[in-house]
C-alpha positions in Angstrom: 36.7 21.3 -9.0 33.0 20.7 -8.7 33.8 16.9 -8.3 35.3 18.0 -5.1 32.1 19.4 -3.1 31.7 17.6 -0.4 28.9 17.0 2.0 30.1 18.4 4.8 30.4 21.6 2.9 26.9 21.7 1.7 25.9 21.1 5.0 27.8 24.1 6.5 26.6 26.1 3.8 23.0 25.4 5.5 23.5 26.1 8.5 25.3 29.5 8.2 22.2 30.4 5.7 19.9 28.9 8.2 21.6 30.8 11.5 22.6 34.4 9.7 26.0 34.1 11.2 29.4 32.4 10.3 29.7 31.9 14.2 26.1 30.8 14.7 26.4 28.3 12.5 29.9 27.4 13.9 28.2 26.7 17.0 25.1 24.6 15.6 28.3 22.1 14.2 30.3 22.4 16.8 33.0 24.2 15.0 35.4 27.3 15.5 34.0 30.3 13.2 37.3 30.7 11.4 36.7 27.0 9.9 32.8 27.8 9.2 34.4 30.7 6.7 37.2 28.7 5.5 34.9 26.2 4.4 32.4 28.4 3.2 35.3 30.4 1.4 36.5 26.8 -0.3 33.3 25.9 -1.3 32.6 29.1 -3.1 36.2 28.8 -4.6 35.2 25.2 -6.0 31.8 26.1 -7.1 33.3 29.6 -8.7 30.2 31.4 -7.0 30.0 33.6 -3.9 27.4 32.5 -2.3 27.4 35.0 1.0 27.4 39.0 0.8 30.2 40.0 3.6 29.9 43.2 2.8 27.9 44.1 5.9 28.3 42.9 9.6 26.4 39.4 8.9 26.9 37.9 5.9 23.7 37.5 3.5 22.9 34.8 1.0 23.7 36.4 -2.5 21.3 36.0 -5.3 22.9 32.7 -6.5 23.4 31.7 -2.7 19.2 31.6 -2.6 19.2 29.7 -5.4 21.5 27.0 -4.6 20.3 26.9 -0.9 17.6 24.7 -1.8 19.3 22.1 -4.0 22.1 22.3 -1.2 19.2 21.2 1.2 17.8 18.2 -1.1 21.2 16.9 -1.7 21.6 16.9 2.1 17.8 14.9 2.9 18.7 12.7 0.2 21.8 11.7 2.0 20.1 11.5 5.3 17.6 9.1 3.9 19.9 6.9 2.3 22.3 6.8 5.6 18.4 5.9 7.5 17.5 3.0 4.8 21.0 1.6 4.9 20.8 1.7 8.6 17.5 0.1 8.7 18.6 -2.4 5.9 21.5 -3.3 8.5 19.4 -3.8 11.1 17.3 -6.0 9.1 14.7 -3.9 7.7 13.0 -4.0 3.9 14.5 -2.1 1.5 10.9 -1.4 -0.2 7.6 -3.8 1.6 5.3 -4.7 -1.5 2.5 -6.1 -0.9 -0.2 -7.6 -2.7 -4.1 -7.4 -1.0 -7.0 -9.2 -2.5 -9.9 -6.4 -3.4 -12.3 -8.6 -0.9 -10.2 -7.3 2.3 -11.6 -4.0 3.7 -9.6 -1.5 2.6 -9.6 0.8 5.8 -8.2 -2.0 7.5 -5.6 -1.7 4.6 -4.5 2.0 5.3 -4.7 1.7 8.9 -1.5 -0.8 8.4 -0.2 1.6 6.2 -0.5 4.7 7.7 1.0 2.8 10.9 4.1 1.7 8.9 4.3 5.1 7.7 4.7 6.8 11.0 7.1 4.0 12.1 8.7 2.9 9.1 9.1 6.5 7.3 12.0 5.6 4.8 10.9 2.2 4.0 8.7 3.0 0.8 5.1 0.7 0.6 4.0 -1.2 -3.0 0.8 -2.0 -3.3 -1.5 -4.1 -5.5 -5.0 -5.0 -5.6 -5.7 -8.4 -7.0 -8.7 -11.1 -7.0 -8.1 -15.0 -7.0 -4.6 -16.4 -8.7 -3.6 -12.0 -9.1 -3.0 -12.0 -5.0 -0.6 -15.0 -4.9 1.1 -15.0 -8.6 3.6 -12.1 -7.1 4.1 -13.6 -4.2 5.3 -16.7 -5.9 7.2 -14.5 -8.4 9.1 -12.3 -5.1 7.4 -9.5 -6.6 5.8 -8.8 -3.7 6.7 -9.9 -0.6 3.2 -10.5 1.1 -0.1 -11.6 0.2 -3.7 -11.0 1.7 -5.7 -13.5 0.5 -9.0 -14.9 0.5 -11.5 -15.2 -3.1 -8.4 -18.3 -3.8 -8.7 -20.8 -1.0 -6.0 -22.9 -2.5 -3.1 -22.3 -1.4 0.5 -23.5 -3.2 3.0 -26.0 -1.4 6.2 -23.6 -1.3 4.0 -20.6 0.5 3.0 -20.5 4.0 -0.4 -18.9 5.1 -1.4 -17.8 8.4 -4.7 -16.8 9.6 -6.0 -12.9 9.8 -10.0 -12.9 9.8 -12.6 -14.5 8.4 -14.9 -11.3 6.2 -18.4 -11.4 6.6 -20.5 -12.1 3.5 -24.0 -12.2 1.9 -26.2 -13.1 -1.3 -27.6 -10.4 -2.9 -29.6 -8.8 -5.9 -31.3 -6.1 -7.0 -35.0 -5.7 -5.7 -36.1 -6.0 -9.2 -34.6 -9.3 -9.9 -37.3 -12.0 -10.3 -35.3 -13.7 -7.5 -35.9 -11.0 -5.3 -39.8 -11.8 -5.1 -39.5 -15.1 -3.7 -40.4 -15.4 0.1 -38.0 -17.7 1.8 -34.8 -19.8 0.8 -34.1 -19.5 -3.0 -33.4 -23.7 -3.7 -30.1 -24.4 -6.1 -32.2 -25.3 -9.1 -33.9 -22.1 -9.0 -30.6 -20.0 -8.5 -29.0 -22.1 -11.4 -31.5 -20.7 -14.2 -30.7 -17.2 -13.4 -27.1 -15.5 -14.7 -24.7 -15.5 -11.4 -22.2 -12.5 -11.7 -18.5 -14.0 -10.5 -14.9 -13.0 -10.7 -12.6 -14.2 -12.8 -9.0 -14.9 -12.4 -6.2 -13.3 -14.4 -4.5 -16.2 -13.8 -4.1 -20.0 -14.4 -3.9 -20.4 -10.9 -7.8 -21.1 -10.0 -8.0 -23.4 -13.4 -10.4 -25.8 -13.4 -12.2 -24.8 -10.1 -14.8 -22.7 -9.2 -15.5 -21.4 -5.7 -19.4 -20.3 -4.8 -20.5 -20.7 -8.2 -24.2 -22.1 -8.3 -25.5 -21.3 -11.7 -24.2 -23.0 -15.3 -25.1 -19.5 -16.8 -22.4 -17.2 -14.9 -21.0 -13.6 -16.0 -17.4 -13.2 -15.5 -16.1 -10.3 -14.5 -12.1 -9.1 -13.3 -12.8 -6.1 -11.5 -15.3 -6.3 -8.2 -16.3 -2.8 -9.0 -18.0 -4.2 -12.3 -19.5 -6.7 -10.5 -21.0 -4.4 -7.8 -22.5 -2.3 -11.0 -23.8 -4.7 -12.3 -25.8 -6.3 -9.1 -27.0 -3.2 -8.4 -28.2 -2.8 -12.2 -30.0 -6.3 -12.0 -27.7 -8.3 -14.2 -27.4 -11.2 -12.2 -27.2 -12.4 -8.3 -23.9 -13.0 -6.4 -21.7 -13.1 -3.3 -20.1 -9.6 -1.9 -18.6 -8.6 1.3 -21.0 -7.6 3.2 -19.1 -3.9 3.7 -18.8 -3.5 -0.1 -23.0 -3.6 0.0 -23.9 -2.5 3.5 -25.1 0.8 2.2 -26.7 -1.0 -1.0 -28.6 -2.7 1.7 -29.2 0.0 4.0 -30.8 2.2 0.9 -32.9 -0.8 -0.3 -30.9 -0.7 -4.0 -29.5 -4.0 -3.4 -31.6 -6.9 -1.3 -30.3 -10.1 0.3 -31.2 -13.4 -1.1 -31.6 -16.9 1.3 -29.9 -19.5 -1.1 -30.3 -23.3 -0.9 -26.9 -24.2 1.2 -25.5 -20.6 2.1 -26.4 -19.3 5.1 -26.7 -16.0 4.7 -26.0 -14.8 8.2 -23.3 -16.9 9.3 -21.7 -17.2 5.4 -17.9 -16.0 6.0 -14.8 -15.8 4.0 -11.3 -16.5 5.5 -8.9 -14.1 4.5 -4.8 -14.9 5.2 -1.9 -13.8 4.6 0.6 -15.7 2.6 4.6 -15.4 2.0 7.1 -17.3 0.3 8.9 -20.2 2.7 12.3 -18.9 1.5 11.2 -15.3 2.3 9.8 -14.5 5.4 8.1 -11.3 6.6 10.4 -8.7 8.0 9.8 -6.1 11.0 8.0 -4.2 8.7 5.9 -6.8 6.9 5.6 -8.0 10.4 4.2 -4.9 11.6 1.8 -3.9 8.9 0.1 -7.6 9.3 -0.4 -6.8 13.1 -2.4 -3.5 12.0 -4.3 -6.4 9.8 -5.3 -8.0 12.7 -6.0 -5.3 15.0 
């Protein structure tokens, strides 16, 4: 018998609790009162519970009534939801947008797109992965995630496209009691080269073989940009950062900037892209949160 509910009785069910009346609710669905309390009475006759007290003028939910009223309820959203994704899915709209962001991109930037495909998008859930180097694109190759925002790997492979979001702002910097911290003027390479350079590394094998900004044959690497941030600010070594992930550093006077011998300092920028498979192209979603991206 239970196999038998349907979900046109559950939803009766919630509105006559919800309007206090057989006849209320008949009018909410559009439906004579006499089949509001059939239903109702077929229901309870399938479930083997009475869910509403008649006893008195307007029926009342009975004690097991209240306690099925909300499962009643998340059976219904549940339905609703799926009937929205499938609709959206029909329409041509992701299933699930995942998305992989490298830890250089600003990340207000990053919930701005999401909170935007959250108010417009509510039933399309959102994956999402910070990565450095090779970790950004390996998922996009894989389809794990459908999108990439890239940057710390320039190299980008032959069966994904990139397109063009910003270019990030960055800078050179140290602690003010590293020894290159006391030179006046432009740090030359040689200099720079005898002094441990913090980097990241790549989980990957993607980046193999290359180096990108790396100056000095003594280097500490490290796979997490908060670690490197630590340890610049601790006087460990010198490196490149965004210049939003050290602003304040700079603004407090715990981190300086350093001139080095062929970075310009002021004008020293990072392009950051996004990437997606040729055989996979961004839908209205994906499409949508990139715009926020670039807004």
């Amino acid at each position: 018998m239970l196999d038998g509910v349907t979900l046109d009785q559950l939803r009766t069910f919630i509105a006559a609790a919800e309007e206090g009346s057989f006849s209320a609710a008949g009018r909410k669905l559009r439906r004579a009162q006499s089949v509001v309390s059939q239903t109702l009475l077929n229901l309870e006759a399938q479930l083997g519970i009475t869910l509403f007290d008649r006893s008195q003028r307007y029926p009342r939910l009975t004690e097991a009534g209240h306690a099925l009223l909300r499962d009643a309820r998340g059976v219904a959203d549940g339905m609703d939801g799926f009937k929205a994704r499938a609709r959206s899915m029909k329409e041509g709209l992701e299933p699930e947008l995942s998305v992989a962001i490298d830890v250089m991109y600003p990340m207000h930037g990053v919930t701005r797109a999401a909170g935007y495909c959250r108010e417009f998008f509510p039933h399309t859930p959102l994956r999402l992965y910070v990565e450095a180097l090779g970790g950004v694109i390996q998922p996009v190759i894989d389809g794990t995630c459908r999108i990439g925002i890239v940057g710390s790997l320039p190299l980008v492979p032959e069966e994904l496209r990139a397109e063009p979001l910003l270019d990030l702002p960055f800078t050179t910097v140290a602690s003010p009691a590293h020894p290159l911290a006391a030179i006046k003027g432009e740090v030359d390479k040689d200099t720079a080269g005898k002094h441990v350079q913090l980097v990241l590394t790549d989980r990957t094998a993607l980046s193999d073989g290359r180096s990108f900004g790396v100056l000095s044959p003594l280097t500490w690497r490290l796979a997490d940009m908060g670690a490197k941030h630590a340890f610049l600010v601790a006087g460990l070594g010198w490196g490149h950062m965004p210049l939003h992930m050290v602003r304040n550093e700079l603004d407090e006077g715990s981190l300086v900037t350093l001139e080095v011998e062929g970075y310009n300092t002021r004008n020293m920028t990072l392009p950051m892209h996004v990437v997606y498979r040729k055989d996979s192209l961004p839908g209205p979603m994906a499409r949508a949160f990139i715009s926020q991206l670039r807004a």
